[in-house]
N, CA and C atoms as a LAMMPS dump frame, in Angstrom:
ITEM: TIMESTEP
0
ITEM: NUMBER OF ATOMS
192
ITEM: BOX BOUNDS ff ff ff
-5.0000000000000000e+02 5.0000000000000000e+02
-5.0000000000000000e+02 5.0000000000000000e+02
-5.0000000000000000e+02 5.0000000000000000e+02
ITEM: ATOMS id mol type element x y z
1 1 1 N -210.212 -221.534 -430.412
2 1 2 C -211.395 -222.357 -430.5
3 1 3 C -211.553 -222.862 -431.93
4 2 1 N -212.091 -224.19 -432.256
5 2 2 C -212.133 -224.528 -433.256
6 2 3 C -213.22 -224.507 -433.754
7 3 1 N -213.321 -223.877 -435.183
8 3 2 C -214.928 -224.144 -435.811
9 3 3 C -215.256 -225.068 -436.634
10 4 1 N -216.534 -225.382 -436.537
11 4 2 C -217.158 -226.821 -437.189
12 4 3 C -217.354 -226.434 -438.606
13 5 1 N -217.221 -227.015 -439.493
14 5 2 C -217.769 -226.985 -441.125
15 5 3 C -218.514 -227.829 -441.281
16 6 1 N -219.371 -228.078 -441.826
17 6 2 C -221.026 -229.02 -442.604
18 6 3 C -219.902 -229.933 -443.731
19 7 1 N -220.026 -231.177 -443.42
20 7 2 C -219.526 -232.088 -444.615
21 7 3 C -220.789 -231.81 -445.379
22 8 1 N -220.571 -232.341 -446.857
23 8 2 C -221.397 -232.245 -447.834
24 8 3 C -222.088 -233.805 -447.861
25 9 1 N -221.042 -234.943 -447.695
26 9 2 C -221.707 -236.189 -447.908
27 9 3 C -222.316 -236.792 -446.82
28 10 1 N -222.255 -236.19 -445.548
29 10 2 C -222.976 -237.03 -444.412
30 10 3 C -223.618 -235.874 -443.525
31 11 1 N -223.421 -234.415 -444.04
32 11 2 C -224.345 -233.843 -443.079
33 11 3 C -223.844 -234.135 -441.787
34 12 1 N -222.494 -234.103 -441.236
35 12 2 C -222.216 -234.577 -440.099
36 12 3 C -221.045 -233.009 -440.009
37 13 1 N -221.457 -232.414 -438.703
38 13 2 C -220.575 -231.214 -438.397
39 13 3 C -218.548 -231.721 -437.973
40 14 1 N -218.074 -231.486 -438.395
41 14 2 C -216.79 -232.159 -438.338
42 14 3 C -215.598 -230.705 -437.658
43 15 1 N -214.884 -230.929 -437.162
44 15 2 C -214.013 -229.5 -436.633
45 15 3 C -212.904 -229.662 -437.876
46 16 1 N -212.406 -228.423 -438.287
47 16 2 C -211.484 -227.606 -439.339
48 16 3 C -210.48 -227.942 -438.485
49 17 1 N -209.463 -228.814 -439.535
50 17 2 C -207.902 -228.448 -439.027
51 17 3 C -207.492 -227.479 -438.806
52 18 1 N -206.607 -226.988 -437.931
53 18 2 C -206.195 -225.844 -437.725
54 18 3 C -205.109 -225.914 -439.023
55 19 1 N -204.998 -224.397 -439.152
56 19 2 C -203.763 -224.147 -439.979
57 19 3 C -202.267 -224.119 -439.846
58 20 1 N -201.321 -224.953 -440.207
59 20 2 C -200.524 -225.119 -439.583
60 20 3 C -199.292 -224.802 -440.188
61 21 1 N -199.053 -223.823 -440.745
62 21 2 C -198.052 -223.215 -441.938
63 21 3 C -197.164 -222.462 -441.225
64 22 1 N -197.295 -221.875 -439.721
65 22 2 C -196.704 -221.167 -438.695
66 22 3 C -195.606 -222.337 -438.177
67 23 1 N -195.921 -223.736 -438.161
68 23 2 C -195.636 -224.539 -436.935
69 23 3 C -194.146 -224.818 -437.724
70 24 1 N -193.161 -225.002 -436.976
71 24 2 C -192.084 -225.038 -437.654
72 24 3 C -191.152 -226.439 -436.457
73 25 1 N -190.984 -227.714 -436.857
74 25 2 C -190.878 -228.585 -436.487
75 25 3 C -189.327 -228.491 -436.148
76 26 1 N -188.806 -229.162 -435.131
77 26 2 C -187.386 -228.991 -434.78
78 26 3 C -186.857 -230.168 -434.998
79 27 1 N -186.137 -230.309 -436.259
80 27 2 C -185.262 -231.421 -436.063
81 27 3 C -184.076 -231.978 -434.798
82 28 1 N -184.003 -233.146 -434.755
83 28 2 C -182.561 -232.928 -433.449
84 28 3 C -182.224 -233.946 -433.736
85 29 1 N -181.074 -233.947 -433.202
86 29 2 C -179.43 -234.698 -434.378
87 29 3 C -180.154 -236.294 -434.272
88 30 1 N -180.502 -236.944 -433.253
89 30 2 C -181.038 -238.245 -433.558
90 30 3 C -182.333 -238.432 -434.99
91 31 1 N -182.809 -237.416 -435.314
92 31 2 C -183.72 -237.526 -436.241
93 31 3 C -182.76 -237.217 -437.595
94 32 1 N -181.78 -236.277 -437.357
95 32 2 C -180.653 -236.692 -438.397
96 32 3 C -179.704 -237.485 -439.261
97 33 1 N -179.503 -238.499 -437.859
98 33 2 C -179.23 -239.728 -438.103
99 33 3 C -179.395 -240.671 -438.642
100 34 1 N -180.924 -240.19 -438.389
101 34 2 C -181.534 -241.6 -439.12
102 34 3 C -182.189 -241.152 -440.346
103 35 1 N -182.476 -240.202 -440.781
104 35 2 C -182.46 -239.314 -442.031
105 35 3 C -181.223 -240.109 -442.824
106 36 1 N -179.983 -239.567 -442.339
107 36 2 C -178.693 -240.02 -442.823
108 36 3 C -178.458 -241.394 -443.58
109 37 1 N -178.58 -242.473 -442.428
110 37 2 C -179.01 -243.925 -442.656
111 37 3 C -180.216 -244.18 -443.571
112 38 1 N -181.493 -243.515 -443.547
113 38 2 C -182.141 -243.572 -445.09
114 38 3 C -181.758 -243.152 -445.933
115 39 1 N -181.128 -241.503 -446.062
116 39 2 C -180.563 -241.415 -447.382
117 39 3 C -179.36 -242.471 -447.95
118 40 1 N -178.575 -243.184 -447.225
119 40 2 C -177.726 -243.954 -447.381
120 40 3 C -178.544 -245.055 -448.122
121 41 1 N -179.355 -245.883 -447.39
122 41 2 C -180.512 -246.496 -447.821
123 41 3 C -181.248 -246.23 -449.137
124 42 1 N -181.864 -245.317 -449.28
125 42 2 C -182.29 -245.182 -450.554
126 42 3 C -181.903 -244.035 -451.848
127 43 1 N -181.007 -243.555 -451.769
128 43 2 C -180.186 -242.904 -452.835
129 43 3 C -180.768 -241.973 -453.006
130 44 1 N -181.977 -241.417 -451.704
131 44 2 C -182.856 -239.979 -452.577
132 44 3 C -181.769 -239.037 -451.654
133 45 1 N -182.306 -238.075 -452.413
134 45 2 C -181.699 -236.637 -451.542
135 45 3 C -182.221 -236.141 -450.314
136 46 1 N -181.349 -235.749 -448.964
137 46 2 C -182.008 -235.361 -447.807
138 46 3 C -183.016 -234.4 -447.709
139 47 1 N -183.215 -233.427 -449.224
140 47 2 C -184.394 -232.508 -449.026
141 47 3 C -185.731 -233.803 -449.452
142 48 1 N -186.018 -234.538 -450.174
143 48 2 C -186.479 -235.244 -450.588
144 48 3 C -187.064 -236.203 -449.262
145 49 1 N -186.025 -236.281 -448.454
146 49 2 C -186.572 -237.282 -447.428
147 49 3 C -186.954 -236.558 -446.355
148 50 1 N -186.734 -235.473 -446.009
149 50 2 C -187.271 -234.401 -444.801
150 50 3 C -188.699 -233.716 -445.329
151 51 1 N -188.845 -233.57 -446.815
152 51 2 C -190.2 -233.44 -447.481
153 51 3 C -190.867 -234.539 -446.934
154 52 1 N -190.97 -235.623 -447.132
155 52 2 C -191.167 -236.998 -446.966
156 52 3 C -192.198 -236.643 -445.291
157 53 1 N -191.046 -236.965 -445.468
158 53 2 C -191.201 -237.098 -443.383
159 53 3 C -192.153 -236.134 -442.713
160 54 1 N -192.07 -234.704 -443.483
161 54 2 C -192.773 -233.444 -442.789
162 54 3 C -194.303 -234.279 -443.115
163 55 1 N -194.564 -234.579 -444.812
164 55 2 C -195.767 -234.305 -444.838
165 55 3 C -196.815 -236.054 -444.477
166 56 1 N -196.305 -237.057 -443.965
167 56 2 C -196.116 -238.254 -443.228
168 56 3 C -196.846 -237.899 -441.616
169 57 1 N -195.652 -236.881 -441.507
170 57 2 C -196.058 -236.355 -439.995
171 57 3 C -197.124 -235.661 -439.914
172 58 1 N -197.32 -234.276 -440.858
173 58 2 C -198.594 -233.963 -440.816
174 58 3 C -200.153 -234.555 -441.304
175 59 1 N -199.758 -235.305 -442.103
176 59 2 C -200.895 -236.348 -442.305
177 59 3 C -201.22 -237.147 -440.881
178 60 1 N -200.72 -237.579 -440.92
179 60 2 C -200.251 -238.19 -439.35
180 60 3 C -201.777 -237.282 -438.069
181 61 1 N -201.183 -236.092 -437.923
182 61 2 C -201.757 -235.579 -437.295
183 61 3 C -202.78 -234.922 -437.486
184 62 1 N -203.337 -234.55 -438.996
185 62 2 C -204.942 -234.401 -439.34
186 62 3 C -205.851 -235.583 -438.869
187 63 1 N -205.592 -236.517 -439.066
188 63 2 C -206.284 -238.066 -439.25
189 63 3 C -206.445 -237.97 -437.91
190 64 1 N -205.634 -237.689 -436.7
191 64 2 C -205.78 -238.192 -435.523
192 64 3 C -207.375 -237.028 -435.314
């Protein structure tokens, strides 16, 4: 169950992200690929672009 926290600027009860430090995302070889083809693309390093991507995705899914 999720609990509500008090925003400070609108006084509006809002629900707490859950914590999500457990959740451990499964890459699979098509998401590799194209990892691959960006690092090719932009000269960063694949830890650099899977950082990228994780925290994209989890932003991603607070907002929703």
């Amino acid at each position: 169950m999720r609990r509500q926290v008090q925003t400070a600027a609108f006084d509006v009860p809002e629900y707490e992200p859950r914590r999500i430090g457990y959740y451990r995302p499964r890459i699979l070889p098509r998401h590799l690929r194209l990892l691959w083809l960006e690092k090719q693309r932009t000269k960063k390093f694949m830890t650099e672009l899977i950082d990228d991507a994780l925290d994209e995705y989890f932003n991603c899914r607070q907002v929703s």
